[in-house]
N, CA, C and O atoms as a Tinker XYZ file with bonds, in Angstrom:
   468  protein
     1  N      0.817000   -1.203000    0.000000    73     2
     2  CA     0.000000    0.000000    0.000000    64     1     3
     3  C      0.857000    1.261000    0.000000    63     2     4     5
     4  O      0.270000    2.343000    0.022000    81     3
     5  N      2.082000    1.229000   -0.021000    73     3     6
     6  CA     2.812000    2.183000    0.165000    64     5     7
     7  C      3.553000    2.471000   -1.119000    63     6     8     9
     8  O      4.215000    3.485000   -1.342000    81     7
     9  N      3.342000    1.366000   -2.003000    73     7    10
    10  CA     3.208000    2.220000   -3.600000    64     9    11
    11  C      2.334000    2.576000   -4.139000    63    10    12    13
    12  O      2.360000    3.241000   -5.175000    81    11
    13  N      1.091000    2.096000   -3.370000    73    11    14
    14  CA    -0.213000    2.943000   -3.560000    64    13    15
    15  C     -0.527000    4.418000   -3.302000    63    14    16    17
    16  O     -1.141000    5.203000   -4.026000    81    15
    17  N      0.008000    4.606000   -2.160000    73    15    18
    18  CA    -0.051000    5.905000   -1.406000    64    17    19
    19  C      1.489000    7.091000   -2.271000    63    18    20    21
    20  O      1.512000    8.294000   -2.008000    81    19
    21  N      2.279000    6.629000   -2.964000    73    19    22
    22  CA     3.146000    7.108000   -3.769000    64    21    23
    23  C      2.597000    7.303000   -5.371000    63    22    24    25
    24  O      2.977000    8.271000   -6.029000    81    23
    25  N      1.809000    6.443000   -5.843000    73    23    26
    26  CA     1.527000    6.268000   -6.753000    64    25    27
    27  C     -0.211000    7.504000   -6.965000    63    26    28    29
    28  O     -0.580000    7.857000   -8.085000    81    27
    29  N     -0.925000    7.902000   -5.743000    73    27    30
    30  CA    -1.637000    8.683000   -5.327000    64    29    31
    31  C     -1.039000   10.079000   -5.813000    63    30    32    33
    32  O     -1.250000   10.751000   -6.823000    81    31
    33  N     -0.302000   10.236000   -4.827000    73    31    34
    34  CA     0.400000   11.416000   -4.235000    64    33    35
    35  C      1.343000   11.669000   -6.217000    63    34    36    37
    36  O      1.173000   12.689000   -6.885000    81    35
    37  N      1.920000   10.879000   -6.522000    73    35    38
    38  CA     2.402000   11.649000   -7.899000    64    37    39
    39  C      1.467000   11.396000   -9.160000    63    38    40    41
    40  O      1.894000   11.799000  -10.242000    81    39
    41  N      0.381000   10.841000   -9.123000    73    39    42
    42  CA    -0.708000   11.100000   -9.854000    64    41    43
    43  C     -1.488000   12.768000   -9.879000    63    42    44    45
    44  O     -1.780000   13.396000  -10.896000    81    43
    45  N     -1.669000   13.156000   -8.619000    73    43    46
    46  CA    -2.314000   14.299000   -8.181000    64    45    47
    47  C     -1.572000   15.255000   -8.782000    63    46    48    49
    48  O     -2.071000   16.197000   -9.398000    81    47
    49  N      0.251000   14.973000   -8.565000    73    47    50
    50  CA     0.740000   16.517000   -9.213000    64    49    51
    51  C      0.685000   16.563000  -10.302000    63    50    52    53
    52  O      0.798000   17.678000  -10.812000    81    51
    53  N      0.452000   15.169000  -11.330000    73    51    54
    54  CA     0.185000   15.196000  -12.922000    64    53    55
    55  C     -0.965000   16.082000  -13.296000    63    54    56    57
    56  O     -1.032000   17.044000  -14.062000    81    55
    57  N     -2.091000   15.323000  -12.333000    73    55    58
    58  CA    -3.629000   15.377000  -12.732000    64    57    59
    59  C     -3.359000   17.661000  -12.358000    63    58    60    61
    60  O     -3.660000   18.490000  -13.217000    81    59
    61  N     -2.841000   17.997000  -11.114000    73    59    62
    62  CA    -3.221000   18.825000  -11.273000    64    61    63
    63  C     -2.585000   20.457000  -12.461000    63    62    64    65
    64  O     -3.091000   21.545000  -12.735000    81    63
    65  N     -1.021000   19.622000  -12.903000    73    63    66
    66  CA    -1.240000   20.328000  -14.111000    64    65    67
    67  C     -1.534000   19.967000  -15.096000    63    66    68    69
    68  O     -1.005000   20.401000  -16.119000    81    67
    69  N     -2.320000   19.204000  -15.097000    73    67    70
    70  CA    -3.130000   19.145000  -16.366000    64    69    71
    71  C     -4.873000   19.964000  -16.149000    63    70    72    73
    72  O     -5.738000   19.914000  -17.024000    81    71
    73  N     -4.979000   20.390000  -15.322000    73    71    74
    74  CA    -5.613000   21.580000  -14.600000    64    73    75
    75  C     -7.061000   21.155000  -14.277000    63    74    76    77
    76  O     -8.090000   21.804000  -14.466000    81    75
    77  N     -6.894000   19.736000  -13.667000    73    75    78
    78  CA    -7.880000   18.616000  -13.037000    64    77    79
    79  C     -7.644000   18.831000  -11.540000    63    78    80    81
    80  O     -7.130000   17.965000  -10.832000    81    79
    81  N     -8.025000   19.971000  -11.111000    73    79    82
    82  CA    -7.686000   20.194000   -9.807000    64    81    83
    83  C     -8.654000   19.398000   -8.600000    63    82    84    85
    84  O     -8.294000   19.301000   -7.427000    81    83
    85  N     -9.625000   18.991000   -9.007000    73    83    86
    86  CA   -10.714000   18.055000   -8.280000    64    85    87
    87  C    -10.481000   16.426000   -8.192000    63    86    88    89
    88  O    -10.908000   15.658000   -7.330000    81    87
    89  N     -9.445000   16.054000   -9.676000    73    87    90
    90  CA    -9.684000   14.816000   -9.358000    64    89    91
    91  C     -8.302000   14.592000   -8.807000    63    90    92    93
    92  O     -7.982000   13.537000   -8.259000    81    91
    93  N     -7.306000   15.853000   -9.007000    73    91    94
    94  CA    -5.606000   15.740000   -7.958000    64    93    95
    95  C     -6.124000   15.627000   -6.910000    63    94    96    97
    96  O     -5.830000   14.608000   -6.285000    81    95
    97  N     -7.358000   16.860000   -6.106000    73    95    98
    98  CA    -7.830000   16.782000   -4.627000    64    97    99
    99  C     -8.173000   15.525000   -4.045000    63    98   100   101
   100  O     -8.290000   15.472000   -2.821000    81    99
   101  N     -8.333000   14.606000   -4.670000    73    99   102
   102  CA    -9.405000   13.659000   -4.336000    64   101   103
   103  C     -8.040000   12.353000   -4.120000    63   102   104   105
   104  O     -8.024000   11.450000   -3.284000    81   103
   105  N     -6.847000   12.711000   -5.338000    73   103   106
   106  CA    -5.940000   11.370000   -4.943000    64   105   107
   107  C     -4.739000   11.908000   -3.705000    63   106   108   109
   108  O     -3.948000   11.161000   -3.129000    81   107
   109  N     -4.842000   13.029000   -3.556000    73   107   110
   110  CA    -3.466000   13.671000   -2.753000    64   109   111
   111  C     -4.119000   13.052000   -0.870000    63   110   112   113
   112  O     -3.623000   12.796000    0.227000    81   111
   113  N     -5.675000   13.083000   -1.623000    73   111   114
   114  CA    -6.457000   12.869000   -0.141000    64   113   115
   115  C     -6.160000   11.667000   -0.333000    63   114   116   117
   116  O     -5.147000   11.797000    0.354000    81   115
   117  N     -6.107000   10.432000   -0.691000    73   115   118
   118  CA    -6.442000    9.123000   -0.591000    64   117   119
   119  C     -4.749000    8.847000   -0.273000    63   118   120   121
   120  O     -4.363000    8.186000    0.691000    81   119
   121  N     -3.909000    9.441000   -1.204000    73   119   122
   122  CA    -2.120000    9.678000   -0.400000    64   121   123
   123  C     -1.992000    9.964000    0.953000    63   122   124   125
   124  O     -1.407000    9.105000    1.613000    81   123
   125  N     -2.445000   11.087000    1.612000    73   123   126
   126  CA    -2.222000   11.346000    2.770000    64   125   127
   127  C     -2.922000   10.322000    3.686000    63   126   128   129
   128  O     -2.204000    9.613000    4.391000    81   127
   129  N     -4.369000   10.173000    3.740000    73   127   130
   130  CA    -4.828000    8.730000    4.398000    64   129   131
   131  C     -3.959000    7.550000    4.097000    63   130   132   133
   132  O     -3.362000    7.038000    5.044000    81   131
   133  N     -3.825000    7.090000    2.978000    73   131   134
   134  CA    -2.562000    5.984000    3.193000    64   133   135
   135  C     -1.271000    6.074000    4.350000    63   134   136   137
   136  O     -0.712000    5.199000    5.011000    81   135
   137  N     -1.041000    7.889000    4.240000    73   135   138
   138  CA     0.436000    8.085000    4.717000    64   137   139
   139  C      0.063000    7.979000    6.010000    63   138   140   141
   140  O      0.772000    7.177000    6.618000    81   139
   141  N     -0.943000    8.581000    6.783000    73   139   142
   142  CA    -1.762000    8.270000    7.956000    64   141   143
   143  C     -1.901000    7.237000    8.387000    63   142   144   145
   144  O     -1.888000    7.322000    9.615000    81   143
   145  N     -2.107000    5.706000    7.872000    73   143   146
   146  CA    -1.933000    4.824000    7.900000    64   145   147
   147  C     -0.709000    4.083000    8.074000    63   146   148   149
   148  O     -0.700000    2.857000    8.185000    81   147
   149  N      0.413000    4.866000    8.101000    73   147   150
   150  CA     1.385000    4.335000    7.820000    64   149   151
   151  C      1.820000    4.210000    7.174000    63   150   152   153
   152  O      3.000000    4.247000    7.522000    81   151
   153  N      1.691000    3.936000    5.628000    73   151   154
   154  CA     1.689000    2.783000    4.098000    64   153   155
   155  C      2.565000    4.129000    3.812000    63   154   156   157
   156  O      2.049000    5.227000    3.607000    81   155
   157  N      3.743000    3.918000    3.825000    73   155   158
   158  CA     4.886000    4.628000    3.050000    64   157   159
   159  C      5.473000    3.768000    1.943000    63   158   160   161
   160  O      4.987000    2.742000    1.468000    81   159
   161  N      6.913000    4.538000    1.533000    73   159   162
   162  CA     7.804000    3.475000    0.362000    64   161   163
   163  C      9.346000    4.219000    0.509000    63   162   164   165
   164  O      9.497000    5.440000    0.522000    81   163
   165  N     10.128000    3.512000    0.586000    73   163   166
   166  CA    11.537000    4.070000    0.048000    64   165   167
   167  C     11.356000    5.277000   -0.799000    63   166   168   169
   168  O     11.647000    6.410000   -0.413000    81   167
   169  N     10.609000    4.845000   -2.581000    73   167   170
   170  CA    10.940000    5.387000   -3.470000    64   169   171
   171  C     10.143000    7.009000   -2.586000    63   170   172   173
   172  O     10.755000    8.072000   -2.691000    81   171
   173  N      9.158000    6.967000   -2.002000    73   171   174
   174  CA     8.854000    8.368000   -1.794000    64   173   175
   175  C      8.147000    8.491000   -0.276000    63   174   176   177
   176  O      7.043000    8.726000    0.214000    81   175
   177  N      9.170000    8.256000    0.037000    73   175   178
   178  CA     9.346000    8.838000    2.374000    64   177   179
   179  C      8.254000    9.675000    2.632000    63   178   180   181
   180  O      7.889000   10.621000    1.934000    81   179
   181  N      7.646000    9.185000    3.901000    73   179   182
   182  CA     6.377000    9.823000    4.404000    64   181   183
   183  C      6.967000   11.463000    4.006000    63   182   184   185
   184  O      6.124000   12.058000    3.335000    81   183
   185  N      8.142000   12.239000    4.264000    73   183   186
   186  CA     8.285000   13.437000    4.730000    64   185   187
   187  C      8.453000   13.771000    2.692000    63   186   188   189
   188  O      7.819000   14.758000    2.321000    81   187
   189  N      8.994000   13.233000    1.911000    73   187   190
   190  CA     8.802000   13.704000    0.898000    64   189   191
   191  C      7.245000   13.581000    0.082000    63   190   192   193
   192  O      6.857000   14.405000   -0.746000    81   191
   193  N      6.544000   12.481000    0.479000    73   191   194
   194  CA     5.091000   12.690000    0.410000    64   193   195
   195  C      4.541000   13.919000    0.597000    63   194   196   197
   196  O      3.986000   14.645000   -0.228000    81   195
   197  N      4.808000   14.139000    2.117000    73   195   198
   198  CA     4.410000   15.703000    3.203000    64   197   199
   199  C      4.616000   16.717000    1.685000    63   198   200   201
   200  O      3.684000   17.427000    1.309000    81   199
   201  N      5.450000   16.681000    1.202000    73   199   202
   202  CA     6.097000   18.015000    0.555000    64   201   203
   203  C      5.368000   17.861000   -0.940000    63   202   204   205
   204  O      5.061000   18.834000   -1.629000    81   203
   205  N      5.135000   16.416000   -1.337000    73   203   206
   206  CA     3.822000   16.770000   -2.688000    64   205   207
   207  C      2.769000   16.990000   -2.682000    63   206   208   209
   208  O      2.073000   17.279000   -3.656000    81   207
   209  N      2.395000   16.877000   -1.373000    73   207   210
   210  CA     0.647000   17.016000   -0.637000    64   209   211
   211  C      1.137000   18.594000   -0.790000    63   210   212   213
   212  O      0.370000   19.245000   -1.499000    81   211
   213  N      1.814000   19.038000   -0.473000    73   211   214
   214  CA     1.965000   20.808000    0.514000    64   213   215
   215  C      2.270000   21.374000   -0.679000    63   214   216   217
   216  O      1.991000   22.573000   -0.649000    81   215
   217  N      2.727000   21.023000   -1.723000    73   215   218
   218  CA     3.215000   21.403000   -3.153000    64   217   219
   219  C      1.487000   21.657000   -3.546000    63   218   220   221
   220  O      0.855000   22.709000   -3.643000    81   219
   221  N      1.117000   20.436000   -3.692000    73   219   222
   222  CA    -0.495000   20.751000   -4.225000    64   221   223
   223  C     -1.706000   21.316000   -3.716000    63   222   224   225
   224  O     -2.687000   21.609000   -4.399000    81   223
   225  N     -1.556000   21.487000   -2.171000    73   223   226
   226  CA    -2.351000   22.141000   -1.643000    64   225   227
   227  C     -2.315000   23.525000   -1.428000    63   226   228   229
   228  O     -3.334000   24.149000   -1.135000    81   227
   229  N     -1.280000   24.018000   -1.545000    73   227   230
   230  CA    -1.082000   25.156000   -1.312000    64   229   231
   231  C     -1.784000   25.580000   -2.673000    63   230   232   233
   232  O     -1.628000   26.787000   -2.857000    81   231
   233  N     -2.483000   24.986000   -3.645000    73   231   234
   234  CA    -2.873000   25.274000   -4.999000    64   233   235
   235  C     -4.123000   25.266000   -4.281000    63   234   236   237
   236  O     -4.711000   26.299000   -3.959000    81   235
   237  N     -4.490000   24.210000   -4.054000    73   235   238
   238  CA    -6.143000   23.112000   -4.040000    64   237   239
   239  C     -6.928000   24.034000   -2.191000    63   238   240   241
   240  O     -7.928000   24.752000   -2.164000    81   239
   241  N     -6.050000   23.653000   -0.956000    73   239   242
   242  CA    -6.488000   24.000000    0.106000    64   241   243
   243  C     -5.317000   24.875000    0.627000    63   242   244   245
   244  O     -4.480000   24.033000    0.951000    81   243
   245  N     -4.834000   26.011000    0.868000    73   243   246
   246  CA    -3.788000   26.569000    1.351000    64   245   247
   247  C     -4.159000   26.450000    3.307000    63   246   248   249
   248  O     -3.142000   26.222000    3.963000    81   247
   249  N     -5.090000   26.549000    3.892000    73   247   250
   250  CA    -5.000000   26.405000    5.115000    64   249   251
   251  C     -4.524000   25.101000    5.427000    63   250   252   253
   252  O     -3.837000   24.811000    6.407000    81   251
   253  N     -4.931000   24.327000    4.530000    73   251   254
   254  CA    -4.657000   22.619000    4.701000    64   253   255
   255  C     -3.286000   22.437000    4.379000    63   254   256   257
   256  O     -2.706000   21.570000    5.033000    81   255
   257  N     -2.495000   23.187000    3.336000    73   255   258
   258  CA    -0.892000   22.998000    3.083000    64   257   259
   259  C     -0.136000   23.806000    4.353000    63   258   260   261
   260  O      1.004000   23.492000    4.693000    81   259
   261  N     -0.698000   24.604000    4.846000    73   259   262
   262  CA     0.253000   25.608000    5.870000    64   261   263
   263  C      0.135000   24.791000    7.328000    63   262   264   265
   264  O      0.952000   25.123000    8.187000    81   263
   265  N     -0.936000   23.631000    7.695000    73   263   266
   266  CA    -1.212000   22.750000    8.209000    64   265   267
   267  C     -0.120000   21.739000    8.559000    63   266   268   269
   268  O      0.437000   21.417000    9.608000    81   267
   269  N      0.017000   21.186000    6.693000    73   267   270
   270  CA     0.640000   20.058000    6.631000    64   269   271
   271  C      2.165000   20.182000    6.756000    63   270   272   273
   272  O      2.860000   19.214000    7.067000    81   271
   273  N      2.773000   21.671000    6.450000    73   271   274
   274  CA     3.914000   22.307000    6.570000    64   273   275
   275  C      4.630000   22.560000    8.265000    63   274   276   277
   276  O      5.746000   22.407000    8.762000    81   275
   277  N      3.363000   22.995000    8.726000    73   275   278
   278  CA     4.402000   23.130000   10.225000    64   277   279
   279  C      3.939000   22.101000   10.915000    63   278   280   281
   280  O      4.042000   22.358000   12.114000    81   279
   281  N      3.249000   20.543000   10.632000    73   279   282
   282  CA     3.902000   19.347000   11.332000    64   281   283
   283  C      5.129000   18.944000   10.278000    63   282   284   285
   284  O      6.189000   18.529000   10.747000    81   283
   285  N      5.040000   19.011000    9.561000    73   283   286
   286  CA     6.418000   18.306000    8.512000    64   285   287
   287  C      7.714000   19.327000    9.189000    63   286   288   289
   288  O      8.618000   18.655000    9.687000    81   287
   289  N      7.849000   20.388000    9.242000    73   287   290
   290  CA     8.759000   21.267000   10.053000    64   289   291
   291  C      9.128000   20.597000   11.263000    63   290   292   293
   292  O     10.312000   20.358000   11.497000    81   291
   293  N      8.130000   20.246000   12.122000    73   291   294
   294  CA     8.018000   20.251000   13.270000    64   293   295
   295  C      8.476000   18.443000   13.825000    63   294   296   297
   296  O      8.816000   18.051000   14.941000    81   295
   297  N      8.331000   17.808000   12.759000    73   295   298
   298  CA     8.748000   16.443000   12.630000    64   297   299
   299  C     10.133000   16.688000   12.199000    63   298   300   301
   300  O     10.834000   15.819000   12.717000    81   299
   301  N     10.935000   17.603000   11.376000    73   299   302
   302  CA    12.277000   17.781000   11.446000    64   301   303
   303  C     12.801000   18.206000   12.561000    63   302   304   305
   304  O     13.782000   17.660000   13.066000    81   303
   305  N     12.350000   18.981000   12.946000    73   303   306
   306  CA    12.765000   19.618000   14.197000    64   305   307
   307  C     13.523000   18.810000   15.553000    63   306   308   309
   308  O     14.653000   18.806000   16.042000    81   307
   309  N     12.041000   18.057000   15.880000    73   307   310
   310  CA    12.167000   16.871000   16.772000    64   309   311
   311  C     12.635000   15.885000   16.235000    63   310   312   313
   312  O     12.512000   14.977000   17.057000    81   311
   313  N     13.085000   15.525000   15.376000    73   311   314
   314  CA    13.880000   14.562000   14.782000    64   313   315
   315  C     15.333000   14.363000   14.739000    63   314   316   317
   316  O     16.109000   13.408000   14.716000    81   315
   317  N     15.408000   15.987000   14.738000    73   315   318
   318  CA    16.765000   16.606000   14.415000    64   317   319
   319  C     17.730000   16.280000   16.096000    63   318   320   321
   320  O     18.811000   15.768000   16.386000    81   319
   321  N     16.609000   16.907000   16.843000    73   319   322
   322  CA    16.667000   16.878000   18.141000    64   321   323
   323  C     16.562000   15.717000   19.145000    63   322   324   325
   324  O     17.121000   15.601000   20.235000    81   323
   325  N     15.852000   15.027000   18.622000    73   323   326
   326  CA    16.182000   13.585000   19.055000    64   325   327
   327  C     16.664000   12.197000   19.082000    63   326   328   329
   328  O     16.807000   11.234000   19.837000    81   327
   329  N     16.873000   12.656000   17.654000    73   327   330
   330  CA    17.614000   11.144000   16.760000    64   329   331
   331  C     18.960000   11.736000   16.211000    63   330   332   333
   332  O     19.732000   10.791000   16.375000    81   331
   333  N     19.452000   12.433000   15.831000    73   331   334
   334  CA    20.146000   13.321000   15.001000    64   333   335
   335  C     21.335000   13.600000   16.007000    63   334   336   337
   336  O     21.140000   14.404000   16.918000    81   335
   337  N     22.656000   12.917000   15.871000    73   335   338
   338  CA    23.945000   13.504000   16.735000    64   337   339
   339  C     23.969000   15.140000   17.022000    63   338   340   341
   340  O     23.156000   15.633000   16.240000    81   339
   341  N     24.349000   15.786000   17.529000    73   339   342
   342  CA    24.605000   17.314000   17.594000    64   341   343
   343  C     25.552000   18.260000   16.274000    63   342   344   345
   344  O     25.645000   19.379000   15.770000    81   343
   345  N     26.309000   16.383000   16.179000    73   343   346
   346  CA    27.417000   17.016000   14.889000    64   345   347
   347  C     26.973000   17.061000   13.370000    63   346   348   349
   348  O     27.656000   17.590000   12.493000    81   347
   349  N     25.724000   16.432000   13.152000    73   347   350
   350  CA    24.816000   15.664000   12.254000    64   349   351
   351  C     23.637000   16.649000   11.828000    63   350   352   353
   352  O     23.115000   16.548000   10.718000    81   351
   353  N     23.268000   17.543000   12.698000    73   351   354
   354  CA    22.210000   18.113000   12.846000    64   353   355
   355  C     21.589000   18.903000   11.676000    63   354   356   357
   356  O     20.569000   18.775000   11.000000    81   355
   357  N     22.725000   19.863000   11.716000    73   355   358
   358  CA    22.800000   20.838000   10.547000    64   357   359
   359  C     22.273000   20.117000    8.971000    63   358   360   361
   360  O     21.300000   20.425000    8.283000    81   359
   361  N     23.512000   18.878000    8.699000    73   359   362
   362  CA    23.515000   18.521000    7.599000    64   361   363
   363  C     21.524000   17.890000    7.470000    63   362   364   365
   364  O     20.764000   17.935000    6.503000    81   363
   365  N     21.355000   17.509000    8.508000    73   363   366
   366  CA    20.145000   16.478000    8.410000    64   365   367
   367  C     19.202000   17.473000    7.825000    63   366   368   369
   368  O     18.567000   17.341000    6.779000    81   367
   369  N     19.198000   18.571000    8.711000    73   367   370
   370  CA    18.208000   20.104000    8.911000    64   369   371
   371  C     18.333000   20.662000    7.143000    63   370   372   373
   372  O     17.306000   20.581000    6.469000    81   371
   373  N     19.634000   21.213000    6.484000    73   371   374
   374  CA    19.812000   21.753000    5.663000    64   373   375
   375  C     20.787000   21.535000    4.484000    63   374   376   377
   376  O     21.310000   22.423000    3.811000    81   375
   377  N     21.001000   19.692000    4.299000    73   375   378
   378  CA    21.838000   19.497000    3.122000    64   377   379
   379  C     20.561000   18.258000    2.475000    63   378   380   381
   380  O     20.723000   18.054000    1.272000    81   379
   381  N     19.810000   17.750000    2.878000    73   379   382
   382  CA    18.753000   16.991000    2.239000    64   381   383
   383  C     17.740000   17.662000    1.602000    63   382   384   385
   384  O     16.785000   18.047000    2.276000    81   383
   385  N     17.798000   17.957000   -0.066000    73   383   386
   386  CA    16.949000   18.624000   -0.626000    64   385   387
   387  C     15.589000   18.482000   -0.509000    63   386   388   389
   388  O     15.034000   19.271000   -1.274000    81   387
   389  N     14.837000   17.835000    0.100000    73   387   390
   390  CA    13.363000   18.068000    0.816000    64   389   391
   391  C     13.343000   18.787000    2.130000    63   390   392   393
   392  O     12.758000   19.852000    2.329000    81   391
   393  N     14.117000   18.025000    3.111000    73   391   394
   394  CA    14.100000   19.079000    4.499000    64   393   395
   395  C     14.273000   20.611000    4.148000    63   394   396   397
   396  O     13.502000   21.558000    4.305000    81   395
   397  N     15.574000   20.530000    3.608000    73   395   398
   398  CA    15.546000   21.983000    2.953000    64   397   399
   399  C     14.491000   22.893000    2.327000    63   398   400   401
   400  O     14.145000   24.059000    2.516000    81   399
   401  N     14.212000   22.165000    1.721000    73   399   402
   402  CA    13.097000   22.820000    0.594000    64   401   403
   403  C     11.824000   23.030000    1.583000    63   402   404   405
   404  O     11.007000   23.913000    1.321000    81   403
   405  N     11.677000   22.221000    2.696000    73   403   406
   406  CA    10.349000   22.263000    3.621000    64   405   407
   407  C     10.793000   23.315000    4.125000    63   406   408   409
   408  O     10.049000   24.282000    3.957000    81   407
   409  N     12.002000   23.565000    4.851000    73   407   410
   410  CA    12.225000   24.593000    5.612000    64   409   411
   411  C     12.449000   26.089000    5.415000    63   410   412   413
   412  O     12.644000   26.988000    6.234000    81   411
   413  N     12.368000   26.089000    4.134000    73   411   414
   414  CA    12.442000   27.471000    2.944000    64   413   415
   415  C     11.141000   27.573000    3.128000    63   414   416   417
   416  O     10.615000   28.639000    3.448000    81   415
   417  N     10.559000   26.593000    2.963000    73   415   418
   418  CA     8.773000   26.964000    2.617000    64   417   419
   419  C      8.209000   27.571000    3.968000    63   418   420   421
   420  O      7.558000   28.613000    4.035000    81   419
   421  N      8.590000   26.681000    5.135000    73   419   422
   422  CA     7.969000   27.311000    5.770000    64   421   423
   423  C      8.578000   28.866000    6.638000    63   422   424   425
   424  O      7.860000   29.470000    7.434000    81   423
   425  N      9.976000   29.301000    6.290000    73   423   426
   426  CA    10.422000   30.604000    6.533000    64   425   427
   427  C      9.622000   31.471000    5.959000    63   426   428   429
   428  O      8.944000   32.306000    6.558000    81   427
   429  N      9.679000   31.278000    4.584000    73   427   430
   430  CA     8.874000   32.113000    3.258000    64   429   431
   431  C      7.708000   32.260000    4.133000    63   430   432   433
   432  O      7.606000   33.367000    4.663000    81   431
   433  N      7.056000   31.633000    4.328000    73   431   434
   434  CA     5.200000   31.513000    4.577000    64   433   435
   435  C      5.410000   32.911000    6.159000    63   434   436   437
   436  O      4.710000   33.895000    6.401000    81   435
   437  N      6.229000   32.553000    6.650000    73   435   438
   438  CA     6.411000   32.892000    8.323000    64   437   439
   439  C      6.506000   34.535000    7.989000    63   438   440   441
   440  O      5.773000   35.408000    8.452000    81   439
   441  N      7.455000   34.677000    7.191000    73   439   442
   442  CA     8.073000   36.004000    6.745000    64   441   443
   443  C      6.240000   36.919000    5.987000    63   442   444   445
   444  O      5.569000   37.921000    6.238000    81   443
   445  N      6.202000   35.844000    5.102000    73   443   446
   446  CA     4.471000   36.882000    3.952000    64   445   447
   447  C      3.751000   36.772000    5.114000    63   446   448   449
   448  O      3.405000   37.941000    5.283000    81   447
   449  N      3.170000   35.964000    6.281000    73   447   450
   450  CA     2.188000   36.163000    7.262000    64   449   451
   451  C      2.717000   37.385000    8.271000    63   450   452   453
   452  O      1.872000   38.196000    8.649000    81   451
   453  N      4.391000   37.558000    8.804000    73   451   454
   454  CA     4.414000   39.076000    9.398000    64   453   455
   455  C      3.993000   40.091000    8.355000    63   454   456   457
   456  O      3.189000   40.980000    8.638000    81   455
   457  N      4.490000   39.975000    7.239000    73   455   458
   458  CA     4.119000   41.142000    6.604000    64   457   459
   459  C      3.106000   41.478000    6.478000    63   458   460   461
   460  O      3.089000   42.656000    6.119000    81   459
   461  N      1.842000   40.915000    6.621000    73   459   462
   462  CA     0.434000   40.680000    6.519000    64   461   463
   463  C      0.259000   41.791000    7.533000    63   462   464   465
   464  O     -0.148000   42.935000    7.331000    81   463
   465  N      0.601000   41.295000    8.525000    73   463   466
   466  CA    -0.180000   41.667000    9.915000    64   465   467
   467  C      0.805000   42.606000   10.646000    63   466   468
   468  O      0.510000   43.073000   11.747000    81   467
C-alpha cells in the first residue's frame, strides 16, 4: 500500500497540471490517508510525500498545506533533536533537498504572514 499511497500522491501533481484540480484533490487525499496509515515506500518517504501534498495544496487547500507544513517542520525539528547527533544536525536540517526545501517553505510563509499583519 505504500506504492499505492506514492503512486496517489504523484498522480495528483500530474492530474493537477493538467488543470484537473478536483480529481488531484481527491488522490493527494487518498495519499495522505494511506500516509496516515502508515503505508509509506523508500521510493517516496512519508516526509517527501508531506512536501507533494503541501506542493499541491497550497494550490487546491492553502489552510490545509500551511497545516501540513508546520507538522512536517516540526517532525524535522524533533527529529533533528532527538535522533540526530549534535554534529549531524545541521547537515540532516539543511543538506537533504526536501528538508531543505520544507524549511524554505515554511520561513517564506512565516516572513508573507508578518508582513500581513
Amino acid at each position: 500500500r505504500g506504492m499505492e499511497s506514492a503512486a496517489h500522491a504523484l498522480l495528483a501533481r500530474a492530474l493537477l497540471a493538467e488543470g484537473a484540480g478536483a480529481k488531484a484533490s481527491e488522490h493527494i487525499a487518498t495519499a495522505l490517508s494511506l500516509r496516515e496509515q502508515g503505508y509509506t515506500t523508500d521510493q517516496l518517504p512519508a516526509l517527501e510525500l508531506d512536501a507533494v501534498a503541501i506542493e499541491l495544496l497550497a494550490v487546491l487547500d492553502p489552510p490545509r498545506a500551511d497545516t501540513l507544513l508546520q507538522r512536517a517542520v516540526q517532525w524535522l525539528h524533533t527529529t533533528a533533536e532527538t535522533e540526530v547527533p549534535e554534529p549531524l544536525r545541521h547537515g540532516f536540517l539543511h543538506m537533504h533537498p526536501v528538508h531543505r526545501a520544507l524549511l524554505a517553505q515554511a520561513q517564506a510563509r512565516a516572513k508573507a504572514t508578518a508582513a500581513v499583519h
